[in-house]
C-alpha positions in Angstrom: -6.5 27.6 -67.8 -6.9 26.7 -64.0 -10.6 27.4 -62.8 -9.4 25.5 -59.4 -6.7 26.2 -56.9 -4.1 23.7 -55.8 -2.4 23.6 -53.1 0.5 21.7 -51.8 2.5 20.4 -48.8 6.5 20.3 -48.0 8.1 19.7 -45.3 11.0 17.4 -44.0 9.7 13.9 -42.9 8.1 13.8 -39.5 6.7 17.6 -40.0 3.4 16.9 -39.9 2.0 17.2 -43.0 0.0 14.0 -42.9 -1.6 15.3 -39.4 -2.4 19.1 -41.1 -3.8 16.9 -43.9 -6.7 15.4 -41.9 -7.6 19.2 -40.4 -7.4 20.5 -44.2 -10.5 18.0 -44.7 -12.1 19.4 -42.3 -11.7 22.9 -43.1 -12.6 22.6 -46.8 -15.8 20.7 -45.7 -17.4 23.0 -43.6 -17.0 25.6 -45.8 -18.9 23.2 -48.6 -15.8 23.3 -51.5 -15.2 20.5 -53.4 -11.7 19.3 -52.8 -9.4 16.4 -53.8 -6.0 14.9 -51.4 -3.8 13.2 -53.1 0.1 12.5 -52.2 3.6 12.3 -54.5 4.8 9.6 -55.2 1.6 8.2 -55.9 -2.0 9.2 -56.0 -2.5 7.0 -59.5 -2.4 3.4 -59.9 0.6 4.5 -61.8 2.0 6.0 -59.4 1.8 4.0 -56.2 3.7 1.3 -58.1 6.5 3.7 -58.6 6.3 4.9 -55.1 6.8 1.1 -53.8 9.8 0.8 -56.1 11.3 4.8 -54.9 10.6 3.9 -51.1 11.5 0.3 -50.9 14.3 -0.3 -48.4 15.6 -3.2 -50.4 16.3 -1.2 -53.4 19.2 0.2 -52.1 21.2 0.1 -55.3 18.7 2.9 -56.7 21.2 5.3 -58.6 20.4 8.9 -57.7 19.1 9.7 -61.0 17.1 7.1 -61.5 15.2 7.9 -57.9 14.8 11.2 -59.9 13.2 10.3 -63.0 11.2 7.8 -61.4 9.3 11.0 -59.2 9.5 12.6 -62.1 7.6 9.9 -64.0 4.8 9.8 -61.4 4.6 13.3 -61.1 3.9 13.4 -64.7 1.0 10.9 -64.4 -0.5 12.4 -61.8 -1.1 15.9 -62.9 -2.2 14.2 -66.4 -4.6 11.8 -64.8 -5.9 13.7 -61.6 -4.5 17.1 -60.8 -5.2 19.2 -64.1 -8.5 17.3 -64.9 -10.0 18.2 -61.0 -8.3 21.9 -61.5 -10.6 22.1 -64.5 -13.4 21.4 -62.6 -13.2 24.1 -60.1 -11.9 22.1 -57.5 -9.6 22.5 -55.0 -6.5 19.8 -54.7 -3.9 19.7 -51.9 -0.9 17.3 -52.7 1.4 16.1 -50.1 4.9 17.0 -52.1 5.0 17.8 -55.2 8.2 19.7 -57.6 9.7 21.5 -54.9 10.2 18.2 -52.9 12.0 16.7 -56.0 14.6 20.0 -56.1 15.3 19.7 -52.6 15.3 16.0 -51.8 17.2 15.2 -55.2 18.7 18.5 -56.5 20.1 19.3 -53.1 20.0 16.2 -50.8 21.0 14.3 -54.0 23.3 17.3 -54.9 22.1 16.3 -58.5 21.7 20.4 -59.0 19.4 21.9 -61.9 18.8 18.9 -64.3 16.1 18.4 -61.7 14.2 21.1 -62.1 14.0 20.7 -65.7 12.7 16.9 -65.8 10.2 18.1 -63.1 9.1 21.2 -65.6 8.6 18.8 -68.7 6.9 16.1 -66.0 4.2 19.3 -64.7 4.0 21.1 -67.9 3.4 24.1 -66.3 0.3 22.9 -63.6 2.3 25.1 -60.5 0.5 25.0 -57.1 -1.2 28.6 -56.1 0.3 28.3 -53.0 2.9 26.1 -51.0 2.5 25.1 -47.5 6.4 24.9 -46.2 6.1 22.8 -42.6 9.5 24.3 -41.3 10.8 22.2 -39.1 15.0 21.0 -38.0 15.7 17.8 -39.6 16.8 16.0 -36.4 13.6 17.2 -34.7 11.6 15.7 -37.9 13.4 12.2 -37.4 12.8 11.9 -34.1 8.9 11.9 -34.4 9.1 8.8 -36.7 9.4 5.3 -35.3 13.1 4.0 -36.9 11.6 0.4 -37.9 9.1 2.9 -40.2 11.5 4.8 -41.7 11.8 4.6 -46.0 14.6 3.9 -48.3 14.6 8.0 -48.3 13.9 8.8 -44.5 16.7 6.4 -43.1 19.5 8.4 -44.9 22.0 10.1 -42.8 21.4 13.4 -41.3 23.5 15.2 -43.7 21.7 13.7 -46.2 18.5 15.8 -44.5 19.9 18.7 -43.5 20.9 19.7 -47.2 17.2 19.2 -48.1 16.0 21.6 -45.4 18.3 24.0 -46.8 17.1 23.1 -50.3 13.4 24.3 -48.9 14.5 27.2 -47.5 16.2 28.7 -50.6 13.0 27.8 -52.2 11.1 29.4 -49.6 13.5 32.4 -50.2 13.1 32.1 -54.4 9.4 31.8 -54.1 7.9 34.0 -51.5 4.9 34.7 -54.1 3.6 31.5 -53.1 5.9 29.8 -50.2 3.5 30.5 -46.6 6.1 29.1 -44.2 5.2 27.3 -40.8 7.0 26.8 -38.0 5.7 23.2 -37.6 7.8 22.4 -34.2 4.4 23.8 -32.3 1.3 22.0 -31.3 -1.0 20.8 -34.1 -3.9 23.4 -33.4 -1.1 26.4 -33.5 -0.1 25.3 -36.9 -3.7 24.8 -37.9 -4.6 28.0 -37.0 -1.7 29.4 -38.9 -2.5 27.4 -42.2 -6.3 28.5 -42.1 -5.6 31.5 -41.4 -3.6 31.6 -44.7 -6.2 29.7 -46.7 -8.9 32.0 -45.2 -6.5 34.9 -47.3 -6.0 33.0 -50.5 -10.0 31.7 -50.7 -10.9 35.6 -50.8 -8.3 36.8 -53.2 -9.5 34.3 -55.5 -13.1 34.3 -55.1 -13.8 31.3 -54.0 -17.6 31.2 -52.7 -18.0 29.3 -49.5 -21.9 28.0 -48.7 
């Protein structure tokens, strides 16, 4: 059983999420809760291996499914080694991506369908996030706010490529309104801030959680 609440990020690339991460930090420490960051692929010594092979430019002969069962494989580690263990604890994680990033990016992007969701179930073994921060924001838009020599073996694909993810999110969104809050990330920072605490603020008290 989870005595924590996790909490994770999506978004296309360029969203924001790494920006909203930073304010996140701030909001859980002035309210005194205990809280762990951690990103997919990676977050493990495990994992940041596998996420240098996933996003390596080079690898450009990466078959779709092995792209797949190689997020798979450090999502797996991950909640194993960090994500369950902190939940236990009482503590509060935020991921940047986790499963819903793998059925959009590979089930739809990839166009790989279903099969991804159930390697991703088997990888998580049930450990869902309580709720699921969706930075909405158009793909072109997204691209545009990252510098092209930066871009990943994932983020330099074409804009079809993108634009079947976001619609991958957005049926999510749709599927999982329990715990999708979505965010129209193409505002300021502080707007979307405000927005984000404001749902945090709402899931702390249904929960319980004590703040000092």
């Amino acid at each position: 059983m989870k005595n924590g609440l996790f909490i994770t990020l999506e978004g296309p690339d360029g969203s924001g999420k790494t920006t909203q991460s930073a304010y996140l930090r701030e909001y859980f420490d002035i309210r005194g809760i205990e809280t762990v960051f951690t990103r997919e692929p990676g977050g493990t010594a495990i994992g940041e291996k596998l996420r240098t092979i996933i996003l390596d430019r080079a690898n450009s002969e990466m078959c779709d499914m092995t792209e797949a069962l190689l997020y798979a494989a450090s999502r797996s580690q991950l909640v194993h080694q960090m994500i369950r263990p902190a939940l236990k604890e009482g503590k509060v994680v935020i991921c940047d991506r986790f499963i819903d990033s793998s059925i959009a990016y590979q089930g739809y992007g990839r166009q790989l369908g279903d099969p991804v969701r159930v390697i991703n179930e088997l990888a998580i073994e049930g450990c869902m996030p309580d709720m699921t921060i969706f930075m909405e924001l158009a793909p072109e838009i997204g691209r545009s706010r990252i510098d092209p020599a930066a871009l990943d073996r994932l983020e330099q694909e074409k804009l079809e490529f993108h634009n079947r993810v976001f619609r991958g999110y957005k049926e999510l969104a749709e599927l999982y309104k329990d715990r999708f809050v979505c965010i129209d990330a193409s505002r300021d920072k502080e707007a979307v801030s405000r927005d984000i605490c404001r749902a945090l603020d709402q899931l702390l008290e249904d929960r319980g959680f004590s703040c000092r």
